[in-house]
C-alpha positions as CSV (number, residue, x, y, z in Angstrom):
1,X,-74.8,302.6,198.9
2,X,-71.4,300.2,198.2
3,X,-68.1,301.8,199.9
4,X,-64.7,300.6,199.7
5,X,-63.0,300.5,203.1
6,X,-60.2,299.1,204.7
7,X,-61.0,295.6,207.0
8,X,-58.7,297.8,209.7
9,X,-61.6,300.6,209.6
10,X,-64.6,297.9,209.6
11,X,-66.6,298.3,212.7
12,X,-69.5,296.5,214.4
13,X,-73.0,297.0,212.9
14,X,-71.7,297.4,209.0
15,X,-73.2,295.2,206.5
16,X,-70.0,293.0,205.1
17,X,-71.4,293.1,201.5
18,X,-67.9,291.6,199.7
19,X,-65.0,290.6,200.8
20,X,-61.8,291.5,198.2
21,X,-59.1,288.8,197.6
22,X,-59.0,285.3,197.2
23,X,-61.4,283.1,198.6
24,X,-59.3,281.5,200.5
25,X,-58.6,284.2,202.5
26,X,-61.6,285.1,203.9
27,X,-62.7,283.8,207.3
28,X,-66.3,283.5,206.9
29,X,-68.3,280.8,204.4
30,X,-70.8,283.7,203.6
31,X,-69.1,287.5,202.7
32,X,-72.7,289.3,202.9
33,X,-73.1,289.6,206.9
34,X,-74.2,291.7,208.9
35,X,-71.2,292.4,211.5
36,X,-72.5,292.1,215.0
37,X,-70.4,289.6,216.7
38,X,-67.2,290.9,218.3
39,X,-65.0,287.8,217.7
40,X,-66.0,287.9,214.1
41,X,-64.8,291.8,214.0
42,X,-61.5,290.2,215.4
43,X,-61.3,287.4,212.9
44,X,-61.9,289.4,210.2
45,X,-58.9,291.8,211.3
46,X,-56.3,289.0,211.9
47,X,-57.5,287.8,208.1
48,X,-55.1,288.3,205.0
49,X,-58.4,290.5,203.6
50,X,-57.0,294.1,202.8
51,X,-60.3,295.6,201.7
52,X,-64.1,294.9,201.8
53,X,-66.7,296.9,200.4
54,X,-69.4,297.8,202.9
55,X,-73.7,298.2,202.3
56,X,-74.4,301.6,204.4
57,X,-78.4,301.0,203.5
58,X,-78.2,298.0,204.9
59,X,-75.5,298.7,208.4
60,X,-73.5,301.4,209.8
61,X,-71.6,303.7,208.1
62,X,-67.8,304.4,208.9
63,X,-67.7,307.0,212.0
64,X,-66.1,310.4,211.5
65,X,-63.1,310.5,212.9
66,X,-62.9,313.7,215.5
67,X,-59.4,315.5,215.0
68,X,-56.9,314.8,217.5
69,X,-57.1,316.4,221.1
70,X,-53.6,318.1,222.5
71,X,-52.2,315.6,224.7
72,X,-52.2,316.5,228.4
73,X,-49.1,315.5,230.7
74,X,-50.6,313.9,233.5
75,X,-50.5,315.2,236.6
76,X,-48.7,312.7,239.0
77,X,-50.3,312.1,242.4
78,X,-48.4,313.5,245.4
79,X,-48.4,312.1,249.0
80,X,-50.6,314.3,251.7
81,X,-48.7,317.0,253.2
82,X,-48.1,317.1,256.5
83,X,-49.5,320.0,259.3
84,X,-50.1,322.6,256.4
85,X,-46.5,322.6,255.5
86,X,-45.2,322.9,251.7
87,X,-42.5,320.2,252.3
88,X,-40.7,318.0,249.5
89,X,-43.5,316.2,247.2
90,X,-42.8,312.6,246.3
91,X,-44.5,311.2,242.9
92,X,-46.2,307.6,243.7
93,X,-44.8,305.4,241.3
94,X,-47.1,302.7,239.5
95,X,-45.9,298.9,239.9
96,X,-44.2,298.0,236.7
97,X,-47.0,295.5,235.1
98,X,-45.8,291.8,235.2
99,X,-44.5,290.4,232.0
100,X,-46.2,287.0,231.0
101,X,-44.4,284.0,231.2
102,X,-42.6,283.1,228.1
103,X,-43.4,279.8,226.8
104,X,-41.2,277.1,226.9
105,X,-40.9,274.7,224.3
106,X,-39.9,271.9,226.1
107,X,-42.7,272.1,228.6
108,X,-44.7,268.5,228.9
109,X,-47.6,270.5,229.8
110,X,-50.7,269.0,228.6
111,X,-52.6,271.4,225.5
112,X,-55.9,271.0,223.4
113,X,-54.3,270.5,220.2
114,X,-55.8,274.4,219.3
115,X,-53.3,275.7,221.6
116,X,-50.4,273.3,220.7
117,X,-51.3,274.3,216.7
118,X,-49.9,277.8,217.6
119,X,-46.4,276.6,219.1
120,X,-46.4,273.1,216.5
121,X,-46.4,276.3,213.6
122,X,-43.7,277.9,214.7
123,X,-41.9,275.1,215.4
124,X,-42.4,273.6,211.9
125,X,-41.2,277.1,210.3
126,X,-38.0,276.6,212.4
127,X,-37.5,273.0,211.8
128,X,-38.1,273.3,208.2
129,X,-35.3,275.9,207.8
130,X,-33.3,273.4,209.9
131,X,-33.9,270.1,207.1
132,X,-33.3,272.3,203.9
133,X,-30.0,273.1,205.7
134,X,-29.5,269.2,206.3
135,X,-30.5,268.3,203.1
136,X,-27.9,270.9,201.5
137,X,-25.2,270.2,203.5
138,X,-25.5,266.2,202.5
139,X,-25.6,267.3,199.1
140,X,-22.3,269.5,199.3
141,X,-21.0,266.3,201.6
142,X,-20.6,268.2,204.8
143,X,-21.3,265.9,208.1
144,X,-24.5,266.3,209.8
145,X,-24.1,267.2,213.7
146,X,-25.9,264.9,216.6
147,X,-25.8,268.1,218.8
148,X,-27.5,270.1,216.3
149,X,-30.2,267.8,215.8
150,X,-30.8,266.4,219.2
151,X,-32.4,269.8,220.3
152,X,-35.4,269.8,217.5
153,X,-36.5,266.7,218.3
154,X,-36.4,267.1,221.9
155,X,-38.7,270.1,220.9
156,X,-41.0,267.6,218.7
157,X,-41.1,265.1,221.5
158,X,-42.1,267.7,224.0
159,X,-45.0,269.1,221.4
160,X,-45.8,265.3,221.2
161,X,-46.4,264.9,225.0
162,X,-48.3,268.4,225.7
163,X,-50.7,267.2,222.6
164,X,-49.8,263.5,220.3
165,X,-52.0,265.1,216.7
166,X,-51.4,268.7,216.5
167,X,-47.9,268.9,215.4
168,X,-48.4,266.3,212.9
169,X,-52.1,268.0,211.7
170,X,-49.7,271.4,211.2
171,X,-47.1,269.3,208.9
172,X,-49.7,267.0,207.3
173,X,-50.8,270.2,205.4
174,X,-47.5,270.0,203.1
175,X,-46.6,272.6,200.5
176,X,-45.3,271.0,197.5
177,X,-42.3,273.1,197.2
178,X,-41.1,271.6,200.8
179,X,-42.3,268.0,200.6
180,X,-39.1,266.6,201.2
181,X,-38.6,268.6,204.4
182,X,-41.8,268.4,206.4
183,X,-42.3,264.7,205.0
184,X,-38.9,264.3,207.2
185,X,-40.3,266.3,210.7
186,X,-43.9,264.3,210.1
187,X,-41.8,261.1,209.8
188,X,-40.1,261.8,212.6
189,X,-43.3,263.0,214.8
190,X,-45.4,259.8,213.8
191,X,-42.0,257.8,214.9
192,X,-41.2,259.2,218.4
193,X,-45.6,258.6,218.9
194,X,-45.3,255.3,218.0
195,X,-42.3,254.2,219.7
196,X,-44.5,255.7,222.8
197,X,-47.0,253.9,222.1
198,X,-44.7,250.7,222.3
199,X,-43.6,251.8,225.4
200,X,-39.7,251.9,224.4
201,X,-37.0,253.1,226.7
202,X,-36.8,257.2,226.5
203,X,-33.5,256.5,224.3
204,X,-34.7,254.4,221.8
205,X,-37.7,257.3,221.4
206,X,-35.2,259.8,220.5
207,X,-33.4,257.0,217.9
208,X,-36.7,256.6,216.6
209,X,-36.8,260.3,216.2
210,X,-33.8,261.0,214.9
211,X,-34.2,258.0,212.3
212,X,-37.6,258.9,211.0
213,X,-35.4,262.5,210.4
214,X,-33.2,261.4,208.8
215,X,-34.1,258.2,207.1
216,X,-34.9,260.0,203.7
217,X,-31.8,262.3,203.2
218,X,-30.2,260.3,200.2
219,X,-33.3,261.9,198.2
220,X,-31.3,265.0,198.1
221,X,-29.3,263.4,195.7
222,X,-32.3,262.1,193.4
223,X,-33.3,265.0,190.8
224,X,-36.6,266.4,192.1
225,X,-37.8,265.7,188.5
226,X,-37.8,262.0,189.2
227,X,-39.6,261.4,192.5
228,X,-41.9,264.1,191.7
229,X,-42.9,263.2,188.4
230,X,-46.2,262.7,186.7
231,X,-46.4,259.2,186.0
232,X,-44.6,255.7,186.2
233,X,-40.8,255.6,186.6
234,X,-38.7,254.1,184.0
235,X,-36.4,251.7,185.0
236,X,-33.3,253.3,185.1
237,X,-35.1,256.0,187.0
238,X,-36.7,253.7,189.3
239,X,-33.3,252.7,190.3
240,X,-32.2,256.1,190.7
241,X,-34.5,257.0,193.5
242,X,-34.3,253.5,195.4
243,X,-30.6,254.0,195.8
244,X,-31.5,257.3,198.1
245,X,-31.5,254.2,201.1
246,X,-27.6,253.3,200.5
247,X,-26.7,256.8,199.9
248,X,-28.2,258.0,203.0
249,X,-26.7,254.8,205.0
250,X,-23.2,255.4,203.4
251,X,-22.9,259.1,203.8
252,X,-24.1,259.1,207.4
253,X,-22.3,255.9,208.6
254,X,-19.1,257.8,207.5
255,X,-19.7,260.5,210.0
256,X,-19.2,257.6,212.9
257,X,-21.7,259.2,215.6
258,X,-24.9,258.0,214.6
259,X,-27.1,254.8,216.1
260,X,-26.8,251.3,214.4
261,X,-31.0,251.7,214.6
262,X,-30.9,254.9,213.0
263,X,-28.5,253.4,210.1
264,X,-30.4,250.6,209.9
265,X,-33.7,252.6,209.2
266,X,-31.8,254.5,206.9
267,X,-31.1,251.4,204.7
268,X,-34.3,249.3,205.4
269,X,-37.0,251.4,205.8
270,X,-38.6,250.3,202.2
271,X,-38.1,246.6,203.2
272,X,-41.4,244.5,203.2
273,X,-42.7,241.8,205.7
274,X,-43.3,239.5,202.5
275,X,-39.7,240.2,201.0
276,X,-40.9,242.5,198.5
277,X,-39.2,245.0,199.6
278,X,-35.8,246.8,198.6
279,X,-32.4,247.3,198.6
280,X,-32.1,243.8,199.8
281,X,-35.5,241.7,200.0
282,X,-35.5,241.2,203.6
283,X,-38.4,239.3,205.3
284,X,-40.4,239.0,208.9
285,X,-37.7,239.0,211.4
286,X,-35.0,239.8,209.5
287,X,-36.1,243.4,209.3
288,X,-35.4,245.4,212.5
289,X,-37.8,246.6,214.9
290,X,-37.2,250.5,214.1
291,X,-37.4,249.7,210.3
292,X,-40.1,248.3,210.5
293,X,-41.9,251.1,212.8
294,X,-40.4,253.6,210.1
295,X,-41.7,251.6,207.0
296,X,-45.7,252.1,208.3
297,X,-45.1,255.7,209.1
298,X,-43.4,256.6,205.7
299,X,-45.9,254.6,203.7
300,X,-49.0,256.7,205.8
301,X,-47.4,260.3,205.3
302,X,-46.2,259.6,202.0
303,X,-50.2,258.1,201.4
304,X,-51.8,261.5,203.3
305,X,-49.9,264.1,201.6
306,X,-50.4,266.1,198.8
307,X,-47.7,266.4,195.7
308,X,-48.0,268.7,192.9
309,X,-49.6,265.9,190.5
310,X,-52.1,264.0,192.9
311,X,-54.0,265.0,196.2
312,X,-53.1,262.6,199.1
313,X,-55.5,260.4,200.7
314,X,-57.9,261.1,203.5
315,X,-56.0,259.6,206.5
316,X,-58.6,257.2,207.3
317,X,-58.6,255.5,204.1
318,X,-55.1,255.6,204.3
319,X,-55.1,253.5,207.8
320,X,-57.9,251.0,205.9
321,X,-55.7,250.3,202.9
322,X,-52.4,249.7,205.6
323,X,-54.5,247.6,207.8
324,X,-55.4,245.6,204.4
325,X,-52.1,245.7,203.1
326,X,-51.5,242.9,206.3
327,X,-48.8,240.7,204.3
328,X,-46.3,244.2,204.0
329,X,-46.6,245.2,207.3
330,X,-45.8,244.2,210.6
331,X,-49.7,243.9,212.4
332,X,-48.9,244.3,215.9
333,X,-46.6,247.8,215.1
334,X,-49.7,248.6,213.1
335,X,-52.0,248.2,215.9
336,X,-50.0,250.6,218.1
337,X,-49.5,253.0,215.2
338,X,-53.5,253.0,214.8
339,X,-53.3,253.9,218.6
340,X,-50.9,256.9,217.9
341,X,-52.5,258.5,215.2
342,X,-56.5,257.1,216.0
343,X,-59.1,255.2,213.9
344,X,-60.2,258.9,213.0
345,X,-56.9,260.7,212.9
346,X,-57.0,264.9,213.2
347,X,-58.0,266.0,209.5
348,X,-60.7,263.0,208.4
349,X,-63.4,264.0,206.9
350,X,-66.7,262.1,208.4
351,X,-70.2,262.0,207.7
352,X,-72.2,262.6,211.3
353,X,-76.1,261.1,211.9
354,X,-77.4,264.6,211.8
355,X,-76.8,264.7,208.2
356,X,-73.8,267.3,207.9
357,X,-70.0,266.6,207.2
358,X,-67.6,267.4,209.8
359,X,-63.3,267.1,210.4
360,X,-61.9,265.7,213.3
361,X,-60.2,268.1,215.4
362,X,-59.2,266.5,218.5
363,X,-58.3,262.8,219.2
364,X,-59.8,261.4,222.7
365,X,-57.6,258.9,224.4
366,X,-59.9,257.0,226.6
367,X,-62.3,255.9,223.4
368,X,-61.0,256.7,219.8
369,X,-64.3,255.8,218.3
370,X,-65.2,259.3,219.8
371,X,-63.2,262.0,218.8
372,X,-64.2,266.1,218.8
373,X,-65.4,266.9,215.6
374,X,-66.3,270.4,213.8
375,X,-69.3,270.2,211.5
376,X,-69.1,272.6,208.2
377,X,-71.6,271.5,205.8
378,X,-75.2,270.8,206.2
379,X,-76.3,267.9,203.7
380,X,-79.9,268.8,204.0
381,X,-79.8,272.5,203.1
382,X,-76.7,272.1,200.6
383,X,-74.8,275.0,202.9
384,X,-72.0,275.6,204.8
385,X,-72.4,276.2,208.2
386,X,-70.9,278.1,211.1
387,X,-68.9,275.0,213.0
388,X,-69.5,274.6,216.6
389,X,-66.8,271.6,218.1
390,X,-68.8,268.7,219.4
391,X,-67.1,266.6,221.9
392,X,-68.9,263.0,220.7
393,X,-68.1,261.7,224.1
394,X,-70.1,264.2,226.1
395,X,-72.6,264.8,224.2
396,X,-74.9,262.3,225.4
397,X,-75.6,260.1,222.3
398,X,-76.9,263.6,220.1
399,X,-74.6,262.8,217.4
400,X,-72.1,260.1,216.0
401,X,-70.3,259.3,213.1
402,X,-71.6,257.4,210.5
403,X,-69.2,257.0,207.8
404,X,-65.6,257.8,207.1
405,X,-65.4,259.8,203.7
406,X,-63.1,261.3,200.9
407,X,-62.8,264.5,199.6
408,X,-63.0,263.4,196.0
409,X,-66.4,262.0,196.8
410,X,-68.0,265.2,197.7
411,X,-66.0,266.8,195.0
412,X,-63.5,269.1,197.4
413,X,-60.9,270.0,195.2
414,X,-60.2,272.5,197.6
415,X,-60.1,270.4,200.8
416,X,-56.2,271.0,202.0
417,X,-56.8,274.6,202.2
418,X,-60.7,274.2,203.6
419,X,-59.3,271.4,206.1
420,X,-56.7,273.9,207.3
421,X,-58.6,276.6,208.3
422,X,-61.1,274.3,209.9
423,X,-58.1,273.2,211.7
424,X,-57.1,276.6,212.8
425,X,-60.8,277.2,213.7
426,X,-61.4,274.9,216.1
427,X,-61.0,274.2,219.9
């Protein structure tokens, strides 16, 4: 027999037989289970699913409720009293418990990048609200604030050193609606790993920060219409959105507190090795070190992430077409950027030797050939799978990676929302 419950009333032992709402909501591949794993029960709670209908032939019914006992007031325990005498009673009082440690975001405190998703979340949500508040204010002409923005990205740089993928796997998964705004914080993440990477001083990381922040504000100015839309730019359009470099170089220089570098990136940042590049066609040396740092990680993020007329490239084939592309970009920042972000960043898709696809989960620093990955989908029996992380470097040769793939090979329209929860499912 089918009942309708609610997932807050599902208990162990009941036979899932559908789960109600969009797919994407559930937390299991299969809805027809039989419930007997506790963390399951637990997933399934923390889910967005509101109801599920239940098989009692097949599991456990819901358990009567018994009605509500009358509350007793504790008695409180009193100390012995002394030779027989009914002297004054003293209640023992409990310890108060201890209250966990609150978190601090700028601890350097190393994290799997499981338990650094949870605080790169938050932090997005916060630095989000933070750019579309920059982004309005340069519109209305207002002056941006050093001191308002040198906290966030002390906060990004911290998430950086406790774990170098996870913040950028949270802001890799863009909405469209915000593009503009997490492309910025992404830009900005990939820039402060890269100028670790090249080993600059601890100010120049926070230029390089602040510059891949800020680099693309003259885009407020460009009608959303134009660098969003559906097809080649005219001309006159085409010219509309390259002059977002000069507007953002003007309007900022006029404040007087920023960095020459973070200027500079500002104007440059679309400048090629080869000259090809605008406002100016500058070439090899003439383009500055931090432009030409911010100029590979705008091109990957802006090749990675998915818009509201195309999906965005699998970030592996996005570091093979940049590694190709060796005449636009400067090879040895490449190299270290390939370093930052691995040769299988967090969120590739791979095929493994034991015939299954998998996402990479976790980068490992001593050999990027061998990162953690989560298999989801067996090849051989056409099925998803329940993942299991494997730690290729530990696991003694049992598996491997065969081949870098692409969503749109295996058909995955639906891969940004399948890669996230696999993301949010791992470690």
């Amino acid at each position: 027999m089918l009942k309708r419950i609610r997932t807050q009333d599902v208990e162990l032992g009941m036979f899932l037989h559908k789960l109600e709402g969009s797919w994407f909501s559930h937390p299991f591949w299969k809805s027809r289970i039989l419930l007997e794993d506790p963390d399951q029960l637990a997933t399934l709670k923390a889910s967005n699913v509101e109801w599920v209908q239940i098989d009692t032939e097949r599991g456990a019914d819901l358990t009567p409720k018994a009605p509500p006992q009358p509350t007793r007031t504790p008695v409180p325990e009193m100390r012995d009293r002394t030779f027989g005498r009914a002297g004054a009673t003293i209640a023992r009082r409990q310890a108060p418990p201890s209250a966990p440690r609150a978190f601090d975001p700028l601890s350097k405190e190393r994290q799997s990048a499981k338990a650094e998703m949870v605080h790169a979340n938050r932090l997005a949500r916060k630095s989000v609200r933070a750019m579309q508040k920059i982004f309005d204010d340069v519109r209305l002409g207002k002056a941006i604030k050093l001191t308002k923005l040198e906290p966030m990205i002390e906060e990004i740089s911290s998430s950086i050193q406790r774990n170098p993928h996870a913040f950028m796997a949270v802001t890799r998964l863009k909405n469209s609606s915000e593009y503009l705004y997490l492309h910025a914080l992404t830009v900005c993440a990939l820039m402060i790993s890269l100028a670790q990477q090249l080993r600059l001083s601890p100010e120049d990381i926070q230029k390089a920060g602040l510059a891949g922040l800020l680099m693309d504000v003259g885009m407020g100015h460009v009608p959303q219409e134009t660098w969003d839309k559906d097809g080649p730019l005219t001309p006159e359009e085409w010219d509309v959105v390259k002059s977002h470099t000069t507007l953002a170089h003007e309007f900022l220089a006029l404040g007087g507190e920023m960095p020459e570098e973070v200027l500079d990136v500002c104007l440059h940042h679309h400048e090629r090795l080869d000259g090809s590049g605008y406002p100016h066609g500058l070439k090899a040396e003439e383009i500055g070190l931090f432009a030409r740092m911010a100029a590979i990680c705008d091109t990957y993020d802006a090749m990675t992430s998915n818009r509201i007329h195309r999906h965005g490239e699998d970030p592996s084939r996005a570091l093979l077409m940049l590694d190709e592309a060796q005449t636009l970009y400067d090879p040895e920042i490449f190299q270290a950027f390939q370093r930052a972000v691995g040769i299988y960043p967090i969120g590739s898709l791979v095929r493994l030797r034991s015939h299954r696809l998998a996402i990479v989960v976790e980068q490992n620093p001593d050999d990027l050939t061998l990162p953690m990955v989560r298999p989801f989908y067996s090849l051989a029996d056409r099925a998803f799978e329940k993942g299991e992380d494997i730690d290729l470097a530990n696991c003694y040769g049992a598996d491997q990676i065969m081949t870098r793939e692409t969503p749109e090979g295996w058909n995955m329209a639906e891969w940004p929302a399948l890669s996230a929860k696999l993301l949010a499912a791992a470690g």
